[in-house]
LOLUMVO-824113 format. One record per residue: residue in three letters; y, z negated, x of N, C-alpha, C in turn. Coordinates in steps of 0.05 Angstrom, whole numbers, padded with zeros to 5 digits, always signed. Layout:
N
ALAYZXYZXYZX ...
end
This chain:
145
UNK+02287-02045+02341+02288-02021+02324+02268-02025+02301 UNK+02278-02012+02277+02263-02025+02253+02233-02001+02259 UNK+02214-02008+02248+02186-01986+02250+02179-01988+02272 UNK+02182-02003+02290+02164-02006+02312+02142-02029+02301 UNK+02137-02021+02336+02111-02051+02340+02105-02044+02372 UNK+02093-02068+02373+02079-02059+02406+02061-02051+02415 UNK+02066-02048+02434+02040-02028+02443+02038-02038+02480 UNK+02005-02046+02485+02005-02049+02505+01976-02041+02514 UNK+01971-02034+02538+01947-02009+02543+01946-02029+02573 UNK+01915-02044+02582+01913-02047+02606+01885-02038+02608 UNK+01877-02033+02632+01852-02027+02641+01851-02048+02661 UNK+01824-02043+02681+01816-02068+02690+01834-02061+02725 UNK+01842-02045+02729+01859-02040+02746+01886-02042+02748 UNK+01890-02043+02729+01929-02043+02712+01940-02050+02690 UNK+01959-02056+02685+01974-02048+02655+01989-02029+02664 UNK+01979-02010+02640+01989-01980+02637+02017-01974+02623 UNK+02022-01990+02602+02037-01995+02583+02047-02015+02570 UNK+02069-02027+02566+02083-02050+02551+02112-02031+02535 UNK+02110-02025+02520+02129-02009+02503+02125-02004+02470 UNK+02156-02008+02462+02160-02012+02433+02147-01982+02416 UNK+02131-01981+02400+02122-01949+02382+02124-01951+02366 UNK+02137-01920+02351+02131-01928+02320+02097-01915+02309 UNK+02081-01903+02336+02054-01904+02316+02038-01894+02343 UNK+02009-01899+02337+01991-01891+02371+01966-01888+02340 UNK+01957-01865+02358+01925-01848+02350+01909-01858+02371 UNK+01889-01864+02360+01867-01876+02377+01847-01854+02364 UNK+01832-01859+02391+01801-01841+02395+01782-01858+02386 UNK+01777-01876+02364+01756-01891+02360+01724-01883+02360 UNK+01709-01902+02360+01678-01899+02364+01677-01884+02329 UNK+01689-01893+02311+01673-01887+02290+01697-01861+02279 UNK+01708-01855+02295+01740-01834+02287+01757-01843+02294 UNK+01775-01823+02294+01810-01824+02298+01821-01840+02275 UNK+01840-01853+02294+01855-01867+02275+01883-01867+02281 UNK+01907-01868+02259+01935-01874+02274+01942-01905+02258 UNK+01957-01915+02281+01964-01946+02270+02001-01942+02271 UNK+02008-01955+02255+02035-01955+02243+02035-01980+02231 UNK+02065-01994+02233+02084-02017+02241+02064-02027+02210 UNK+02055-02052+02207+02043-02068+02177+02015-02057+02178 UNK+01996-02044+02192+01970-02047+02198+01952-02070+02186 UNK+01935-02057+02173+01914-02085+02168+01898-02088+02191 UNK+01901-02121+02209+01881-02129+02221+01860-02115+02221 UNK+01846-02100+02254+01835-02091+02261+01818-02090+02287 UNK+01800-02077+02289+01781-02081+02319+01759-02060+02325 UNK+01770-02047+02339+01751-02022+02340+01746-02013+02367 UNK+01718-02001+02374+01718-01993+02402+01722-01966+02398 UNK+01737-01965+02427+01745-01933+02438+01727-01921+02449 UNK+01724-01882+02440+01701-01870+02454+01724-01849+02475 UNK+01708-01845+02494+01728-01832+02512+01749-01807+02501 UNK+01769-01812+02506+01784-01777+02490+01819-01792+02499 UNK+01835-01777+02477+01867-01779+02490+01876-01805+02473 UNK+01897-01821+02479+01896-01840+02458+01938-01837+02467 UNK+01944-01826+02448+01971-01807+02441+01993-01839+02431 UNK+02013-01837+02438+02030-01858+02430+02063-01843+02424 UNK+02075-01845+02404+02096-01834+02396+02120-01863+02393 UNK+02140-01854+02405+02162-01879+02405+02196-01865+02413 UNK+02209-01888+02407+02238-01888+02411+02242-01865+02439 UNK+02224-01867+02452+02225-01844+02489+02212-01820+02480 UNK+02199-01812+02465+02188-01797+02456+02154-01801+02453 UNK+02130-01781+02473+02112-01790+02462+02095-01778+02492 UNK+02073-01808+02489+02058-01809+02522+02033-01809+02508 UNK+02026-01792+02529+01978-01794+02525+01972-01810+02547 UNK+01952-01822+02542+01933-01830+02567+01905-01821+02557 UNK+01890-01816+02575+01863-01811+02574+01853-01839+02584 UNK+01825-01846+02565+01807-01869+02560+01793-01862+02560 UNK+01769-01879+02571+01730-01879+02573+01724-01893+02548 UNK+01741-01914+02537+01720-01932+02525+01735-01956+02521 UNK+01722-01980+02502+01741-01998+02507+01744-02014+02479 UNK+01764-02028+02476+01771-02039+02451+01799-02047+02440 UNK+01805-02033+02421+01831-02041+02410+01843-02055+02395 UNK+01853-02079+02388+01855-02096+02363+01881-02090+02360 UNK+01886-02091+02332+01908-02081+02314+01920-02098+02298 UNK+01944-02101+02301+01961-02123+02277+01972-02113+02269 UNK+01989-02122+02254+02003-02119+02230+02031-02115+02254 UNK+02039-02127+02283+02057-02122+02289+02059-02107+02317 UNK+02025-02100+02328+02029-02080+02349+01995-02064+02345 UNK+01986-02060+02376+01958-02052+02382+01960-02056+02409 UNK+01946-02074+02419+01934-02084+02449+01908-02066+02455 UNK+01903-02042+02471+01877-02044+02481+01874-02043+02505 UNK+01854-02051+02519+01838-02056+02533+01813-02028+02534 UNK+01822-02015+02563+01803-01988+02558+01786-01994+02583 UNK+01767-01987+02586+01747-01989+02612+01760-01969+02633 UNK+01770-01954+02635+01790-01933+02645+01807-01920+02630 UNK+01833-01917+02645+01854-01908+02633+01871-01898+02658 UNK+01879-01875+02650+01895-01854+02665+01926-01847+02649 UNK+01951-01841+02657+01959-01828+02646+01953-01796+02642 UNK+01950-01786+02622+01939-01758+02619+01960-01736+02640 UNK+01979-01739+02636+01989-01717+02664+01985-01725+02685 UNK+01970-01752+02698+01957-01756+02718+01928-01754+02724 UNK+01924-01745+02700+01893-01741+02707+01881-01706+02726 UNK+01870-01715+02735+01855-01698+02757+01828-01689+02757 UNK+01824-01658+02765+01798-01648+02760+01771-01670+02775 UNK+01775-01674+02796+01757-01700+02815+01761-01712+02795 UNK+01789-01732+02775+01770-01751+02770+01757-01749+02736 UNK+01757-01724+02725+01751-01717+02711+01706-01705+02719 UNK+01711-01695+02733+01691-01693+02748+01674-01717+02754 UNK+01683-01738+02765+01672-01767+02764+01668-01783+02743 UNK+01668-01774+02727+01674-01792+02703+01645-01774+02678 UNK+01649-01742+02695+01623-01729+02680+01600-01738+02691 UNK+01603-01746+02715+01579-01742+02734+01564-01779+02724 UNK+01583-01793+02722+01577-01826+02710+01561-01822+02689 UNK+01574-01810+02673+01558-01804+02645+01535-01790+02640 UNK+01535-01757+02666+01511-01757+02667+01488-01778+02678 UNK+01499-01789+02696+01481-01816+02704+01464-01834+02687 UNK+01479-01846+02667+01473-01861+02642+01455-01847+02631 UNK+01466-01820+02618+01439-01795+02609+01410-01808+02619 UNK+01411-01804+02645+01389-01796+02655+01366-01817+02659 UNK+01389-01844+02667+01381-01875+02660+01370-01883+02635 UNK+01388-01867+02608+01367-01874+02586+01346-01866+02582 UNK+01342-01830+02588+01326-01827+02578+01295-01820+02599 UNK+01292-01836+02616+01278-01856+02637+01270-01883+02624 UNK+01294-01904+02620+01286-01926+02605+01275-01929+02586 UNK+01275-01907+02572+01281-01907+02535+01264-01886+02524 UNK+01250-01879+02533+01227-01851+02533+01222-01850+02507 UNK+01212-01877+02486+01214-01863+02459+01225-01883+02442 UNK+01255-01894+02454+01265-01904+02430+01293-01881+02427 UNK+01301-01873+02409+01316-01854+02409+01348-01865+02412 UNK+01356-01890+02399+01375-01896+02403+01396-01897+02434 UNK+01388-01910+02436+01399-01907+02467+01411-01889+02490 UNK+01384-01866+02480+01389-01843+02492+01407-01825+02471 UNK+01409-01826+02447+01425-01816+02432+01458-01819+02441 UNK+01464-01850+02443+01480-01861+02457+01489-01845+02482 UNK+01477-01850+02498+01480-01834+02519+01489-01798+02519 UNK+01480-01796+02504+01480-01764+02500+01507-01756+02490 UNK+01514-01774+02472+01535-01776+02458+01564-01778+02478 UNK+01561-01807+02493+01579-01805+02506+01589-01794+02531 UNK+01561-01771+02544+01568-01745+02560+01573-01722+02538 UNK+01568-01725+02520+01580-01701+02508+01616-01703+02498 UNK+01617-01726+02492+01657-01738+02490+01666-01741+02512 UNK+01651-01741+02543+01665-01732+02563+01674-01709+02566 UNK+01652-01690+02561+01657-01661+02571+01680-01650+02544 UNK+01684-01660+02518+01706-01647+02492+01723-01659+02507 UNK+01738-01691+02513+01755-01691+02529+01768-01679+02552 UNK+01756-01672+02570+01761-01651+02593+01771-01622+02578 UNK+01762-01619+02559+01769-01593+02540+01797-01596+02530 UNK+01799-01618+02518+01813-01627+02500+01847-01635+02514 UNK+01853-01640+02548+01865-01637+02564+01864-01617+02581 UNK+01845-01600+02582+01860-01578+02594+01838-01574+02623 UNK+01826-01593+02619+01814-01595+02641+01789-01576+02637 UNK+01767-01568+02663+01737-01559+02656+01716-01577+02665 UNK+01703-01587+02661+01681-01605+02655+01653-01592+02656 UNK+01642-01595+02683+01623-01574+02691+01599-01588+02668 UNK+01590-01564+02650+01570-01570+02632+01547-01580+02643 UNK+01542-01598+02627+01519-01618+02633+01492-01612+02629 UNK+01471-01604+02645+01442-01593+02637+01423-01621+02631 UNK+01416-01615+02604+01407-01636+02588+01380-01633+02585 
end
């Protein structure tokens, strides 16, 4: 079909996805992005949120932690540290996934007492846990910081 490209989504548990798209939005570290068929070569890490794919079947979410996507000119391969399909995602494991992140929190800012980065980091990526859980529908017991 003309305007596609491929699209393939594994985590370290599965491949999630092998299917023709004509475009996928990614949750990038530095912003959203959508990729469509002639893309300039690309490489970006994923921050957790929905990463939306529109095609010939119509159009699938999965929810992502993280990860990395490289982009051609004739698909997008990523590789997410977790990946769910979004109508399979679940309050538990939405809940586990806050509770990880609060972990990290708490690890930085223990390790990291006065370098700010790190813990910025950290802060950051329990706070794109809990908009995600928002962002699907889910509740995401707020994090005491």
């Amino acid at each position: 079909m003309a305007d596609t490209m491929q699209f393939d989504l594994v985590s370290p548990e599965r491949r999630l996805a092998s299917i023709e798209v004509t475009s996928v939005q990614i949750p990038g570290a530095d912003g959203d992005m959508t990729v469509m068929e002639g893309h300039a070569p690309t490489i970006t890490t994923l921050r957790p949120g929905v990463l939306t794919v529109d095609g010939p079947d119509g159009t699938q979410a999965y929810v992502v932690t993280g990860g990395f996507a490289e982009i051609s000119s004739r698909g997008v391969s990523v590789l997410a540290e977790r990946a769910v399909v979004k109508g399979d995602m679940t309050q538990d494991q939405l809940d586990e996934m806050v509770e990880e992140a609060k972990t990290t929190y708490a690890k930085a800012k223990e390790a990291f007492a006065n370098e700010p980065g790190p813990v910025d980091d950290a802060a950051k990526l329990l706070s794109d846990m809990v908009a995600m859980g928002d962002e699907i529908g889910l509740s995401a017991k707020q994090p005491n910081l």
